[in-house]
C-alpha positions in Angstrom: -13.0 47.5 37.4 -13.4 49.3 40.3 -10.7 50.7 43.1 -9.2 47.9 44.5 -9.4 48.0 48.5 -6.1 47.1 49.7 -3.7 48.3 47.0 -5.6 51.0 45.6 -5.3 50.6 42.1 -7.9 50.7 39.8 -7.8 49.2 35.9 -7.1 52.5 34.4 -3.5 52.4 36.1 -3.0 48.8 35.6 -0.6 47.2 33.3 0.7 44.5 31.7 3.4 44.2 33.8 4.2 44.5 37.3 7.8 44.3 39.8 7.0 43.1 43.4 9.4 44.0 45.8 8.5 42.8 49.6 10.1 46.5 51.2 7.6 49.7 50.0 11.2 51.3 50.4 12.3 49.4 47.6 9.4 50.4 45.3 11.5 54.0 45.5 14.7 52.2 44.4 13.1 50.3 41.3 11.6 53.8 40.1 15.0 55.2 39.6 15.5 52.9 36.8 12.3 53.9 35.1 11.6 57.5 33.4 8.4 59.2 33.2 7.3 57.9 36.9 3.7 58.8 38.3 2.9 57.8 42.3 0.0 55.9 42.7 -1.2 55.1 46.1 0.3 53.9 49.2 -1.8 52.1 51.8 -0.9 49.9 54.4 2.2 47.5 52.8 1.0 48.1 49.7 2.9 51.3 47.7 2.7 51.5 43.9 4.1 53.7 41.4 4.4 53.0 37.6 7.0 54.3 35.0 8.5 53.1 31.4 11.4 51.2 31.1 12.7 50.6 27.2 8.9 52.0 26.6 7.1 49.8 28.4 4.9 50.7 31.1 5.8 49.2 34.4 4.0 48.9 37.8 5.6 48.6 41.1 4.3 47.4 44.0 5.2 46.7 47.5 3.6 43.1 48.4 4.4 43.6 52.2 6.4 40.7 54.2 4.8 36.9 54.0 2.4 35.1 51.6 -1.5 36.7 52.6 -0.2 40.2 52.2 1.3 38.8 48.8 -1.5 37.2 47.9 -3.9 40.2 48.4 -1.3 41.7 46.1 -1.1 39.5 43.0 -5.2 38.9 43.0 -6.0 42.9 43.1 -3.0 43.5 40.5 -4.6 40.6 38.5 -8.4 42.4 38.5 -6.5 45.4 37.0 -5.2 43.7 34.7 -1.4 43.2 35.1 -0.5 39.9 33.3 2.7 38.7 34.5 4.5 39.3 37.8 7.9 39.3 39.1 9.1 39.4 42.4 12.3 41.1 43.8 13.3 40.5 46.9 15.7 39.2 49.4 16.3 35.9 50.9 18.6 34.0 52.9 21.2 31.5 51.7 21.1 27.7 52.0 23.6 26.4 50.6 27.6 27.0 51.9 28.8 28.4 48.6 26.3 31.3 47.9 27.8 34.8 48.7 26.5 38.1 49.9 24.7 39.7 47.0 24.5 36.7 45.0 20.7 36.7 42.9 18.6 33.6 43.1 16.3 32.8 40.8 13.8 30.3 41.8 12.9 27.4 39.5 10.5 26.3 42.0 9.4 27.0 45.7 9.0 24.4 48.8 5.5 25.4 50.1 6.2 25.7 53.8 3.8 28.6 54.3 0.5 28.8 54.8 -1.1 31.3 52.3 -1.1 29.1 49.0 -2.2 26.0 51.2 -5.5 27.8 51.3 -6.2 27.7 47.9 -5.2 24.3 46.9 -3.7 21.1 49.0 0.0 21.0 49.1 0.7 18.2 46.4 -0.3 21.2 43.4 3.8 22.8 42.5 4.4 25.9 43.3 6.5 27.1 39.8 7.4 30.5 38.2 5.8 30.4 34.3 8.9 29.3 32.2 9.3 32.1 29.6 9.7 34.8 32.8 12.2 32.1 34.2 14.0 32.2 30.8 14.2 35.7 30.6 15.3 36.4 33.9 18.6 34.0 33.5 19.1 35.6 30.0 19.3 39.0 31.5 21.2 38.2 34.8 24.0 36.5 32.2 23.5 39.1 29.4 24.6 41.8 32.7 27.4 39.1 34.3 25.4 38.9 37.4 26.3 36.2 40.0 23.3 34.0 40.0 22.0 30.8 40.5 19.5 28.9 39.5 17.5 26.6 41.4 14.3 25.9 44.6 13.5 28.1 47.2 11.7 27.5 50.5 9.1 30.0 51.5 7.7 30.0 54.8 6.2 32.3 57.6 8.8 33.1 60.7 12.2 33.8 61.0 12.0 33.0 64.8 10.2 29.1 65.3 12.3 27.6 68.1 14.1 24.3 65.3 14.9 27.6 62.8 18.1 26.4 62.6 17.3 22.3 62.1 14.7 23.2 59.7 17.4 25.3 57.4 19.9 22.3 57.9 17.1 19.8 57.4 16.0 22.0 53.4 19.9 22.7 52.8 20.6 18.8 52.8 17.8 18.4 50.2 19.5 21.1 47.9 17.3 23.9 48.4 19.3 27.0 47.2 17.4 30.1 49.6 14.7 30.5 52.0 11.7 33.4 51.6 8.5 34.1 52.7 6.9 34.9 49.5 7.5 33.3 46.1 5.3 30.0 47.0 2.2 32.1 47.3 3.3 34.2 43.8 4.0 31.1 41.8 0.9 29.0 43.0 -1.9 31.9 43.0 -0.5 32.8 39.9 -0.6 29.4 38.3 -4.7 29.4 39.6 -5.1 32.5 38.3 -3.5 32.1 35.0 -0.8 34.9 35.5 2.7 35.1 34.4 5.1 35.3 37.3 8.8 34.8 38.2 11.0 34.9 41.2 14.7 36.6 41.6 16.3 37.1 45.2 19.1 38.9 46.6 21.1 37.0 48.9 21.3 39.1 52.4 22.3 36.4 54.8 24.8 33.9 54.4 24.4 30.2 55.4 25.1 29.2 58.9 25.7 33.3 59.6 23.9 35.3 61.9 20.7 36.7 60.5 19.9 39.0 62.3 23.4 41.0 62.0 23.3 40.7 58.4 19.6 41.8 57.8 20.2 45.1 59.7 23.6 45.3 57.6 21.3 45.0 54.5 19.0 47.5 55.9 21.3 50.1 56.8 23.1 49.6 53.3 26.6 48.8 54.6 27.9 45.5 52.7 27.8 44.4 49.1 23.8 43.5 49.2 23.2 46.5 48.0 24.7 46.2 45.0 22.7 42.7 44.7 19.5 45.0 44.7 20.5 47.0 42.4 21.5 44.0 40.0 18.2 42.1 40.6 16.0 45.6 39.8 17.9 45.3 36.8 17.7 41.7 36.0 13.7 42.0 36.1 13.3 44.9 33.8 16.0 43.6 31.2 13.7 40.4 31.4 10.3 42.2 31.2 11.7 44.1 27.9 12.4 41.0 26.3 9.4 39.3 27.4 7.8 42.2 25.3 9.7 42.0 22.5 8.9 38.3 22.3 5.3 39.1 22.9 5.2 41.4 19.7 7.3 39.0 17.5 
């Protein structure tokens, strides 16, 4: 297929499998666990590089902040080819026990966002495919990762006036993490008959202040770090033994 117009891929460099961090910065990170690594493109949000992990060819790329710059993402990636999708990225805690660095991985996503309400009404589940959501919780326990296991809450500002009563309001109902992106991965990719997954870093705490613990995060200064690192990990142990299950 021909050069696609906003990630700037084409279907000779596609893949089977692709790692979508939100940060193009983080695309850099995830390539130092792969060998044999070629740059692709890098235009607007969207940076992509590919490597081998284990053997197995790997894309990498950088979906941007929020659900329409994700979805532009996954359907491009799709018309190349990849087949299953799994985001890394970061997300905020909602729930009093979860600590700094701690991964999430979602089981499901509360569609507060707009992107994925514009292909289909609300009532359709945003849900990651459950072999990737198996494989990701075998890795993360295989390594001795802190994780848990449970729904996130994607939706499309930090900074709405009721932030705060809205967080409270999800927390209460047992929603582990808020982020801006999985609903639009899981629910595009059901459509769209793609494999996808979810795992999150924990970068602010619940009831902390967000914005001193994002810049923390981004200047590499507390135990988050680490938490990348571990959920970089997590994926490609999953993706190699989604392979291995693949060829039997």
């Amino acid at each position: 297929m021909a050069l696609q117009p906003h990630i700037r891929c084409d279907r000779e460099q596609g893949g089977r499998y692709a790692i979508l961090p939100g940060d193009p910065q983080r695309v850099d990170r995830v390539a130092e666990f792969l060998e044999n690594v070629e740059f692709i493109a890098f235009n607007r949000e969207h940076k992509t590089m590919r490597g081998t992990y284990k053997g197995i060819p790997v894309l990498v790329t950088s979906t941007g902040m929020g659900g329409a710059s994700t979805g532009i993402a996954v359907e491009e990636l799709a018309r190349i080819g990849v087949e299953c999708m799994i985001r890394i990225g970061s997300c905020g805690a909602l729930q009093p026990e979860m600590q700094m660095g701690d991964l999430v991985i979602l089981n499901g996503a509360v569609r507060d966002e707009g992107t994925s309400k514009s292909y289909v009404d609300s009532i359709f589940p945003a849900v990651p495919d459950p072999d990737v959501l198996f494989a990701l919780r075998g890795a993360a326990i295989k390594e001795g990762f802190a994780y848990h296991v449970g729904i996130g809450r994607s939706h499309d500002s930090f900074y709405v006036d009721n932030e705060r009563d809205v967080d409270h309001f999800w927390s209460k109902k047992g929603v582990l993490a808020g982020d801006m992106e999985s609903a639009a991965l899981f629910t595009i990719g059901s459509l769209r008959g793609i494999k996808t997954g979810s795992i999150l870093n924990t970068v602010a705490l619940y009831d902390g202040k967000l914005e001193d613990e994002i810049n923390q995060y981004v200047s590499g200064e507390n135990r988050v770090t680490q938490g990348e690192k571990n959920e970089i990990i997590t994926a490609l142990e999953a993706i190699a033994s989604l392979e291995e299950q693949r060829k039997g």
